[in-house]
C-alpha positions as CSV (number, residue, x, y, z in Angstrom):
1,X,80.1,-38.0,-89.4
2,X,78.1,-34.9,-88.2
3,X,79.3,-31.9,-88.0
4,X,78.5,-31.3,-84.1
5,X,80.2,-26.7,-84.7
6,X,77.5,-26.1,-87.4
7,X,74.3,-26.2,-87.2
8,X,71.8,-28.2,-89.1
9,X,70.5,-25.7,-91.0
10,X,74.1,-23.7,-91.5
11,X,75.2,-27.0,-93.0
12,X,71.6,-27.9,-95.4
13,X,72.4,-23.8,-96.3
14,X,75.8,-24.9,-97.2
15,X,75.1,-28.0,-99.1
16,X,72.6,-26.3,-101.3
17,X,75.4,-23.1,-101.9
18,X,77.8,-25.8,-103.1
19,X,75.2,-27.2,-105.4
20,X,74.2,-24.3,-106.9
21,X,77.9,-22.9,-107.2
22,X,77.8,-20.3,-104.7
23,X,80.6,-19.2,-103.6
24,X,81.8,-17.8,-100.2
25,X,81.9,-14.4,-99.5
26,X,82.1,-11.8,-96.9
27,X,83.7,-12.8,-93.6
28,X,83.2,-16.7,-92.8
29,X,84.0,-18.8,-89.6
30,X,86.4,-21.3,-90.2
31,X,84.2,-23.9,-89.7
32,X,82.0,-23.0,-92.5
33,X,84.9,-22.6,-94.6
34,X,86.0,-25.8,-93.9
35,X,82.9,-27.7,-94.2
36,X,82.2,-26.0,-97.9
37,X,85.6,-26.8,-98.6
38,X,85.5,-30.6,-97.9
39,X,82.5,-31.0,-99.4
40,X,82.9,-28.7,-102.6
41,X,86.2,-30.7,-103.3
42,X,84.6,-34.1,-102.6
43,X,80.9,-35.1,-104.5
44,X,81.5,-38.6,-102.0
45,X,82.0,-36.1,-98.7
46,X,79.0,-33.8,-100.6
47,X,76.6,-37.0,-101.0
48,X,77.1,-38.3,-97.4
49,X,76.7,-34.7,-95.9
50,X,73.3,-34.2,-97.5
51,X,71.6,-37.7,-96.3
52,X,72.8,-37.4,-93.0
53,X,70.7,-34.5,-93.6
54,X,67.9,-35.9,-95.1
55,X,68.8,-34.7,-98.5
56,X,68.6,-37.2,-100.9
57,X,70.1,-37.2,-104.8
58,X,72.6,-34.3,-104.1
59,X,74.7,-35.8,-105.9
60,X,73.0,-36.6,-109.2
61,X,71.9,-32.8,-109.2
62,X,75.7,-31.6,-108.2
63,X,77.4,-33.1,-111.0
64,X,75.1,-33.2,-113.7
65,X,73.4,-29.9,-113.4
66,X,74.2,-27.7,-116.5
């Protein structure tokens, strides 16, 4: 399910924000406040982002960082 409006690298950015509880700020498209929506809302959506990425582990590091 790749996200064809963002880029690869506007998505990994994204991915990474959500893990390390960044939030958004300043003036966002709505794509990329969709996107970090979804997948800050949904550690399944979050996981399956990230590999089709290449990221591996997201997960693990998303919910049991602390």
């Amino acid at each position: 399910m790749a996200n064809e409006v963002l880029a690869e690298i506007d998505r990994q950015n994204i991915i990474f924000d959500v893990i390390d509880g960044i939030p958004l700020s300043g003036e966002v498209s709505d794509e990329i406040r969709s996107f970090h929506s979804k997948i800050e809302s949904d550690s399944l959506m979050l996981e399956y982002s990230a590999e089709e990425l290449g990221i591996n582990n997201v997960s693990f590091e998303y919910l049991y960082q602390g």
